[in-house]
N, C-alpha and C positions, 0 to 999 in steps of 0.2 A: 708354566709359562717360561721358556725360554730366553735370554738377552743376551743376542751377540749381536755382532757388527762392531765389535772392539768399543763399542762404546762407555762401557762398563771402569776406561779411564780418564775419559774428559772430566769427570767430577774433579780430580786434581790442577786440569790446565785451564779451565774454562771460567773467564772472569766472571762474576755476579751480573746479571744485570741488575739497575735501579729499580728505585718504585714507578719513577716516569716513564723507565722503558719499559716494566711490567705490564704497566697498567695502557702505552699507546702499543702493545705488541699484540692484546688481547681486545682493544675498539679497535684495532685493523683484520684481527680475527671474525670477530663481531661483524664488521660491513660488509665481508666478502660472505659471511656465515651466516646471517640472522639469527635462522631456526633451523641451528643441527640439531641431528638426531644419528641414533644408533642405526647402520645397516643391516642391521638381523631384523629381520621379519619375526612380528609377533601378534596373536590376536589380544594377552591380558597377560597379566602379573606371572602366571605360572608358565605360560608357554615361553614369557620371555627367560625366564629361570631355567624352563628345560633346551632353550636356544644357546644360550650362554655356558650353561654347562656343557654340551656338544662341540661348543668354538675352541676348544680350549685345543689348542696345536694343529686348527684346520680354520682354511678363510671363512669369511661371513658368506660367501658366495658360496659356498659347497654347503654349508649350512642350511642355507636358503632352499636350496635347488632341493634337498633333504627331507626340510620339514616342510615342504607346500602341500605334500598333501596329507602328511601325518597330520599337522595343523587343522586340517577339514572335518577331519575324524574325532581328532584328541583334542581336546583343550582345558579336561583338567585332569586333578589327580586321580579320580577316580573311574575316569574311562582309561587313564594310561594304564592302573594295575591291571583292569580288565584286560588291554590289550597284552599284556605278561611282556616280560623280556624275549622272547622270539620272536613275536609280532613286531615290536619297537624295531630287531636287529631288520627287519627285513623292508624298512622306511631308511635306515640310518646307516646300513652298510658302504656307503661311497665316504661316509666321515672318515677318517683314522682315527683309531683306537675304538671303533663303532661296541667292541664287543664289554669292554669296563664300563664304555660312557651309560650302554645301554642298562647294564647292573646298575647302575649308580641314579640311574634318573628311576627306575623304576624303585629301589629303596627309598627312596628322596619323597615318592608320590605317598608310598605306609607312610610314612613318619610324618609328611602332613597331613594325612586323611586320623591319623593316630593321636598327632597331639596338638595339631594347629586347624580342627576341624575345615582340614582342604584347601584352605587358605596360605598366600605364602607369606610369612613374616615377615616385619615390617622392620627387624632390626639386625644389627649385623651379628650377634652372636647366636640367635637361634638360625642365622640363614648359613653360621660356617659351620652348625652344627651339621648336616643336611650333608650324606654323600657326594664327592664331588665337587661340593659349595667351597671353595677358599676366599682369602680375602677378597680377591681382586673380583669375581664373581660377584661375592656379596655386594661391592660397592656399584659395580655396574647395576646390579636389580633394586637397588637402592635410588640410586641416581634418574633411571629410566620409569622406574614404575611409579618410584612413591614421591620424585621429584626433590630427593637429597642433595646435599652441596656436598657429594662426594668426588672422589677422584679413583679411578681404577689405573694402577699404572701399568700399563704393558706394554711391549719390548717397542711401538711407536712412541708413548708419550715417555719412556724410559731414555729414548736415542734425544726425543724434542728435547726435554730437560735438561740435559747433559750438553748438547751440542751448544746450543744458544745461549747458557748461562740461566734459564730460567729458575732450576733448579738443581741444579749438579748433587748425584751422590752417589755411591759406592754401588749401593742395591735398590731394588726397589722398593722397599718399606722407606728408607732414608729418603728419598725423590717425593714419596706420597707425603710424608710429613713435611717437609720444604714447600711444595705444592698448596699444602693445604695453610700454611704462615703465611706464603707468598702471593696468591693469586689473590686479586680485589676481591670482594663480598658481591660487588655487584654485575661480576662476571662468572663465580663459582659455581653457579648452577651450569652451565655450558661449559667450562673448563674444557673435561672431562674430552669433550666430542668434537669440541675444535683442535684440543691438543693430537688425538687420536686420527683425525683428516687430513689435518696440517703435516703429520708424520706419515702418514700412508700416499701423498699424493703429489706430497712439495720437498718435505727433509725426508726424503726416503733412501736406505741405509746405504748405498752404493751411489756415488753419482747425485748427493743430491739438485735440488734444482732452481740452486741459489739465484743464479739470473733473474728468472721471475718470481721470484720469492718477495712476496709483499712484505715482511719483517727484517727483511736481508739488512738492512742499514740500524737495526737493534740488537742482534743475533753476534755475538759475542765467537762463533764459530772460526778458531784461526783457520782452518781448511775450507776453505768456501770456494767451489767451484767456479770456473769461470765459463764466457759463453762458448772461446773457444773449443773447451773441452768437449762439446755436442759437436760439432763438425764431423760430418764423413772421411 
């Protein structure tokens, strides 16, 4: 997972926000959000595992579009080794990097048909064992399936962090830990997938779109767009 958009220096310039602006930035998240949820299509634990690992430097939409009808077919480990790695490439090739992703999910399916009789585990060091599986992976299939108060930071809630004050840092292990001190107990389950919406569709990396940005007047962001800037 990649992070540009120069954001990778706001951790230095970017004041803190409080706990009061923490906690009303995430019940304004919350009313416009209810019940977020992940845009990767998934039917159970493993397909969302073999989803997520696919996403990795390609959108949820080309993912989707990808696995609708693998999905129909496949939905666990053991019809996926069936289908072998050629069969896989040939569902998955519009992905980028289709040709490792596909090694790595079909290794991924032995090794829990091998030692997690087919099931996908329910903790983060047997799931980063797992080809393919890194942190940030694990915590999404964490968060999503087993209903963890995790946070998966990638290059959206990496930019949210940084720009707003929420949690400014250098990298994204440093963001994930501030994240996880910082965010109320009683919003951490959803975290994750308001932070990741709210960066894909409101603070999005170019232009973002401060104007209607429902947080805008908590958002610590010295460069905040103005409405003229949208003008033709």
């Amino acid at each position: 997972m990649g992070i540009s958009g120069g954001t990778g220096t706001l951790w230095r310039m970017t004041r803190l926000m409080t706990k009061p602006e923490i906690s009303e930035f995430f019940a304004r998240l919350k009313k416009a959000m209810p019940h977020p949820k992940t845009e990767l299509q998934y039917v159970n634990p493993y397909t969302l595992l073999v989803a997520v690992v696919l996403s990795a430097q390609a959108t949820d939409k080309g993912v989707n579009k990808a696995t609708a009808e693998l999905f129909k077919r496949v939905d666990d480990p053991k019809k996926m080794v069936a289908l072998g790695e050629k069969g896989l490439t040939r569902y998955i090739k519009t992905i980028g990097l289709y040709r490792g992703k596909a090694k790595n999910v079909i290794a991924l399916s032995h090794i829990l048909l091998e030692k997690h009789g087919g099931n996908v585990p329910r903790d983060s060091e047997s799931l980063e064992e797992l080809p393919g599986v890194g942190r940030k992976t694990a915590n999404v299939v964490l968060n999503v399936a087993f209903g963890e108060k995790t946070i998966a930071v990638d290059t959206h809630i990496f930019r949210v962090s940084n720009r707003t004050g929420l949690a400014p840092g250098k990298d994204v292990r440093a963001v994930e830990d501030k994240l996880v001190k910082r965010v109320p107990d009683a919003y951490a389950l959803h975290a994750h997938h308001w932070l990741i919406l709210h960066g894909r569709y409101t603070c999005v990396a170019r232009k973002p779109l401060c104007p209607t940005c429902i947080v805008r007047d908590l958002c610590h962001f010295k460069d905040k767009t103005r409405l003229e800037m949208f003008d033709p």
